[in-house]
Each structure stands twice: as structure tokens, then as C-alpha cells.
C-alpha positions as CSV (number, residue, x, y, z in Angstrom):
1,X,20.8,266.5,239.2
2,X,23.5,263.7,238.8
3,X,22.5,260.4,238.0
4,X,23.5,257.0,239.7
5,X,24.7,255.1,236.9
6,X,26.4,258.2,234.3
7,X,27.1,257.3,230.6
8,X,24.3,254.5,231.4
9,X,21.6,254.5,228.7
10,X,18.2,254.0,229.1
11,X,14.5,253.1,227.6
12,X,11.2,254.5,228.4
13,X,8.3,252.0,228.0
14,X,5.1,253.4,229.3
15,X,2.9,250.8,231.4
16,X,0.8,253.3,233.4
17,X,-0.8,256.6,232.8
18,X,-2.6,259.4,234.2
19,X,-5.6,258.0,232.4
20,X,-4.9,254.2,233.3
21,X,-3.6,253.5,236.6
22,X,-3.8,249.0,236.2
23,X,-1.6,247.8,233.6
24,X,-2.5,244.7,232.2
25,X,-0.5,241.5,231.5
26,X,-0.4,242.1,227.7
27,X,1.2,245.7,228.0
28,X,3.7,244.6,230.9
29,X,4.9,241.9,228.5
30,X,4.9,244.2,225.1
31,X,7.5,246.9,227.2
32,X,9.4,243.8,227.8
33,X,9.9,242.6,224.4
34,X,10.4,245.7,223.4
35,X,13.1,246.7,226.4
36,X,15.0,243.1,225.4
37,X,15.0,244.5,221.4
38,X,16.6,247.6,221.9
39,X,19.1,245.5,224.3
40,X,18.3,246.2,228.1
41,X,20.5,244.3,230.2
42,X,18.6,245.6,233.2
43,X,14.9,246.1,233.3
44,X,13.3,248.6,236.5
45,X,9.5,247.7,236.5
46,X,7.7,251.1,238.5
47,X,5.5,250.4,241.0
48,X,1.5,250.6,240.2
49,X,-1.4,248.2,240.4
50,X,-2.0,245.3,237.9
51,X,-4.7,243.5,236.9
52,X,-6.0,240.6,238.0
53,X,-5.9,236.9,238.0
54,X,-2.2,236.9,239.0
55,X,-1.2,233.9,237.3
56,X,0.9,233.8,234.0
57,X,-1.1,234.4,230.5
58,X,1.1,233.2,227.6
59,X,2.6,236.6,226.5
60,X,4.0,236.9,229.8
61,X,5.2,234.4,230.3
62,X,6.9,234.8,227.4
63,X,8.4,237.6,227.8
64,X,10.1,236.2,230.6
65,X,11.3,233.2,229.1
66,X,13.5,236.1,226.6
67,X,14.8,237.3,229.7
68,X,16.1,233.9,231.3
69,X,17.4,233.2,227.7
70,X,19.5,236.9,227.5
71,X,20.2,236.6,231.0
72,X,18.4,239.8,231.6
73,X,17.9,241.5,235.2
74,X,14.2,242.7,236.3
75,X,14.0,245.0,239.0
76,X,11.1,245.5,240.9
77,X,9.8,247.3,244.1
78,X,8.5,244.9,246.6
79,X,5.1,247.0,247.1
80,X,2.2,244.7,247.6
81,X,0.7,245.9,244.2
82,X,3.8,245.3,242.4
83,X,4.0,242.7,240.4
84,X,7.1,240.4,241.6
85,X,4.7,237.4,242.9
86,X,3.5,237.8,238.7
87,X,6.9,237.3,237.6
88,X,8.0,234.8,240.2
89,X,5.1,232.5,239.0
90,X,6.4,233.1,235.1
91,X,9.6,231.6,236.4
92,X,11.9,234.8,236.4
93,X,15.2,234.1,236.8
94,X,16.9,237.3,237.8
95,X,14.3,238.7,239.8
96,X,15.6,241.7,242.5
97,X,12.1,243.0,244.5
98,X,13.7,246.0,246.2
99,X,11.9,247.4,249.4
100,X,12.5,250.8,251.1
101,X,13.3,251.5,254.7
102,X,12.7,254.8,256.4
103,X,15.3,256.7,258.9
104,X,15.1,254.1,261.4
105,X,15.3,251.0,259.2
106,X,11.6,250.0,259.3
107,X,9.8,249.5,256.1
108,X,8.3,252.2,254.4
109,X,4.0,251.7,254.6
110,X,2.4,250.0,251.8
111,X,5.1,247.1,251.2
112,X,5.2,243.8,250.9
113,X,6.1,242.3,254.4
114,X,7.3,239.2,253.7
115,X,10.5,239.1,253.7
116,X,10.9,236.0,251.3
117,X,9.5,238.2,249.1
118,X,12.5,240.9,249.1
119,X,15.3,240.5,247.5
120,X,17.2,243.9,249.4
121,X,16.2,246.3,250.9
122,X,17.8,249.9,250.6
123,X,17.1,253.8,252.3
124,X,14.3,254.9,250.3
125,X,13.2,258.8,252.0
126,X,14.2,262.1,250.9
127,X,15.9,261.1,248.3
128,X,16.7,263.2,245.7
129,X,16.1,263.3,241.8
130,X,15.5,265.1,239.0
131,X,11.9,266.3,238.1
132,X,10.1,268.1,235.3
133,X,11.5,271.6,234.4
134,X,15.3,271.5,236.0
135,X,13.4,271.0,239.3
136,X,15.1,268.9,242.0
137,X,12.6,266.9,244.5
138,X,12.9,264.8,247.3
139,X,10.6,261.5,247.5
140,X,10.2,258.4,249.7
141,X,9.0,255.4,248.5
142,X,10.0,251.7,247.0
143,X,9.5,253.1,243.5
144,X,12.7,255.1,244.0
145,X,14.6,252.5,246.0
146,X,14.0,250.0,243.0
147,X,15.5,252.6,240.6
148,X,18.3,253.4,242.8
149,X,19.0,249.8,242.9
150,X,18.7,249.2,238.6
151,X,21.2,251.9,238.8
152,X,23.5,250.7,240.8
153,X,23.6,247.5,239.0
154,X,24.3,249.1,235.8
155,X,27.1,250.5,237.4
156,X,28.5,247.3,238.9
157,X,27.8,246.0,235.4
158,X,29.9,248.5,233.7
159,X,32.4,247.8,236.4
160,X,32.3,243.6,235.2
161,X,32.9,245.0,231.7
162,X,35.6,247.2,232.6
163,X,37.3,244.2,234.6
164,X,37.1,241.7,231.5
165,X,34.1,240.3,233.0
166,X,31.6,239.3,230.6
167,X,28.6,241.1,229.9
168,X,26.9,238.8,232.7
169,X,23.3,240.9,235.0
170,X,22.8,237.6,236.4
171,X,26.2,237.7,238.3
172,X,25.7,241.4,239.1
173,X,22.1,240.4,241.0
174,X,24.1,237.6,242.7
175,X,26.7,240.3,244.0
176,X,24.1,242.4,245.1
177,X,22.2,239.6,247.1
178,X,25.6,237.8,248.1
179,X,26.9,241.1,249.7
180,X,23.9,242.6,251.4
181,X,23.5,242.5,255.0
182,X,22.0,239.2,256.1
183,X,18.3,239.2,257.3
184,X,18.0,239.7,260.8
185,X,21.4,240.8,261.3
186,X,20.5,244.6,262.3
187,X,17.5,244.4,263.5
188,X,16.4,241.2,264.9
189,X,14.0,238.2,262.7
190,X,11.9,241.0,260.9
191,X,14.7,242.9,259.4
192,X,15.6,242.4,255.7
193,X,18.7,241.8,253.9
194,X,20.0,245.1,253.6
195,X,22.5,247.6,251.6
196,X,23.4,250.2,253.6
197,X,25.7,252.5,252.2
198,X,28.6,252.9,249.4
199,X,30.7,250.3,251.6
200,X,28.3,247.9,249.9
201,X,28.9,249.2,246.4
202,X,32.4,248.5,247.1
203,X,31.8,245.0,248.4
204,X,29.6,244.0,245.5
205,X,31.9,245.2,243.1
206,X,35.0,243.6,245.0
207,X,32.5,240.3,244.7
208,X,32.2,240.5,241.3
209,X,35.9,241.1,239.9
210,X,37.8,239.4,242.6
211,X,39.7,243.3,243.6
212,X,38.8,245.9,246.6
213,X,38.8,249.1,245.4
214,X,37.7,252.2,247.6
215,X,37.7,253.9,244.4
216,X,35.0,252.0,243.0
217,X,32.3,253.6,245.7
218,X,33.6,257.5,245.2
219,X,31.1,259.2,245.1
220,X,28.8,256.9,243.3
221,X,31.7,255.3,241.3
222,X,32.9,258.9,240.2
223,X,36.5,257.9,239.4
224,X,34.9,255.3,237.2
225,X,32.8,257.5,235.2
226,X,35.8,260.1,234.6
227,X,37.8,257.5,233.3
228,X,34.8,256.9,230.7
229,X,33.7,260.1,229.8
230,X,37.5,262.0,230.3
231,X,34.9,264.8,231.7
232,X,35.7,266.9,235.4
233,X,32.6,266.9,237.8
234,X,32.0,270.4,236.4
235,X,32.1,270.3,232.7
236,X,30.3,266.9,232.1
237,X,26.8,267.9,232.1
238,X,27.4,270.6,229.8
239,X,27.0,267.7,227.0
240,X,23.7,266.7,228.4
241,X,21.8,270.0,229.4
242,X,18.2,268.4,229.5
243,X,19.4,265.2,231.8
């Protein structure tokens, strides 16, 4: 299964487990910290429930403050367990609560629906991604419209970097919000600002380094990895057989 965002590195920090479905304020902010020290520029919180009182304890609050300072970009689902009203109220910066819609544009059940509370709002059913043991399985919920948003703005970040932009996740979340489909505008006052397809990816990266380039939404910015990793779509996972 290809990935989003290819040559993109990335950082497990476990919040939630088969044993412990709440994660708690002190080990959202420890994977944090420890994200911003092995250098995240973007940060995908997963969906799950949190525990309660929803207003900022110090480490927290904390935390965030490191990622205002480093300019770092937090990526959320916009489920109504999900903690983006948490981080809003520990003055998150570059906050992106991503929400799903099905095949006819409505929000997937279980979301947030205020839409002052979504930052976009992508496709998120039957999509497909890579599971345990080389399987390949469709799913439908914010949790994977959230990722497939972090990826994309790692892409558009690579993109920045590539145009002699500065390393800058802030202005790639402003590209994303800046080019997305104004609220309303597809489906009347309860319709969210919306990406639709790779015409956005192109947009957003045309946003951020002042050029339009079809190229940059080929196939999920292929021409962009192959000039990065000098690979052919057939030979480049031969490097990475476990991805």
C-alpha cells in the first residue's frame, strides 16, 4: 500500500491501548514533548476519549506553548471525543480538527457538528490503507480523514522546502484553510469548508509557493516524490518491504 506523503518520516507515540481506552492530560502532553524532540513539524492526534475536566493542567499546556514556539502543526479529528476544544483552550496555535464526510457529503456519525469547530473537512469512507500482515483494508471514519490530511501537509510542506520556502507548518495550515471550499458553498449553511479532490492539493500548493503546477497533484504528488527518491513507481518499495 502507498503512502500519502512518501520519503516522509514519522513517530509513534502511544496514547491509547487495548487495555486503556481514556488517555489522560499528562500522557497527551508527554507524546508531545516527545514528538517536538525528535523534530515533528506535524503532529496527527488519533481519535479516542479523554479524560475529564477539559480544561488545561500545566503540562499541557505546556506542551502546547513548545508547539506555538516551533511553529508546530497539530492535527486532529473533529470527533466529539477528540480533544481539539482541550487544545483550543491551551491556546494552540496551529490547530487543523479535520472531519469526515460520507458519499454524499454529510458528516460521518459521531462528529463534532459545529462547524466552528472544523477546520476542513475531507471524504473519509472506504478509504484504503495498509494494515497488519501486508493486508490492505478499507475504513470510514475522521481518524483516517485527520491522517490523510497530516499527510498531505507534509507533502505541501516538502513542496515549501523544495520551492525555497522556509521550513514554515503554520503557512502550510493556512494554505489548507485558505484554499478549501468555503462553508456553505456546496451544500447550503450546514456544509463545512471542504477539500474535495487533488484540484485542492494543487491549489494549496500553488498558495503556498506562488506557482500552479498540475504536476504537484499527480497522483498524490508522484512526480514530486520521483524527483526525491530517483525511484520508478515499481521499484521504490523494494527499499521499504515492511511499509
Amino acid at each position: 500500500m502507498e503512502g500519502i506523503a512518501p520519503m516522509c518520516r514519522g513517530l509513534l507515540a502511544p496514547i491509547f491501548s487495548d487495555a486503556r481506552s481514556v488517555c489522560g492530560q499528562a500522557d497527551l502532553a508527554d507524546a508531545i514533548t516527545r514528538a517536538l524532540d525528535h523534530g515533528a513539524d506535524i503532529i496527527l492526534i488519533g481519535a479516542g476519549a479523554f479524560e475529564r475536566p477539559w480544561y488545561p493542567g500545566f503540562a499541557l499546556a505546556d506542551a502546547v506553548a513548545k508547539c506555538n514556539a516551533s511553529n508546530t502543526l497539530i492535527v486532529t479529528s473533529a470527533g466529539s471525543k477528540g480533544c481539539t476544544t482541550l487544545l483550543r483552550r491551551c491556546g494552540a496555535l496551529n490547530l487543523l480538527p479535520v472531519a469526515a464526510l460520507d458519499s454524499v457529503g454529510q458528516l460521518l456519525g459521531g462528529q463534532c457538528r459545529d462547524l466552528g469547530d472544523i477546520g476542513i473537512a475531507i471524504p473519509g469512507t472506504s478509504v484504503s490503507g495498509a494494515a497488519l500482515e501486508g493486508r490492505v483494508v478499507q475504513r470510514s471514519n475522521p481518524n483516517v480523514a485527520a491522517g490523510m490530511v497530516a499527510g498531505v501537509a507534509a507533502v505541501l510542506l516538502g513542496v515549501l522546502c523544495r520551492a525555497g520556502g522556509a521550513r514554515d507548518p503554520g503557512a502550510v495550515a493556512e494554505a489548507i484553510r485558505m484554499t478549501a471550499t468555503p462553508r456553505g458553498a456546496l451544500g447550503g449553511s450546514d456544509y463545512p469548508a471542504t477539500w474535495t479532490g487533488r484540484k485542492s492539493l494543487e491549489t494549496a500548493a500553488a498558495y503556498l509557493t506562488g506557482r500552479y503546477e498540475s504536476a504537484y497533484a499527480s497522483s498524490l504528488f508522484e512526480t514530486w516524490y520521483r524527483a526525491r527518491a530517483g525511484a520508478t513507481r515499481s521499484d521504490h518499495a523494494a527499499f521499504r518491504p515492511r511499509a
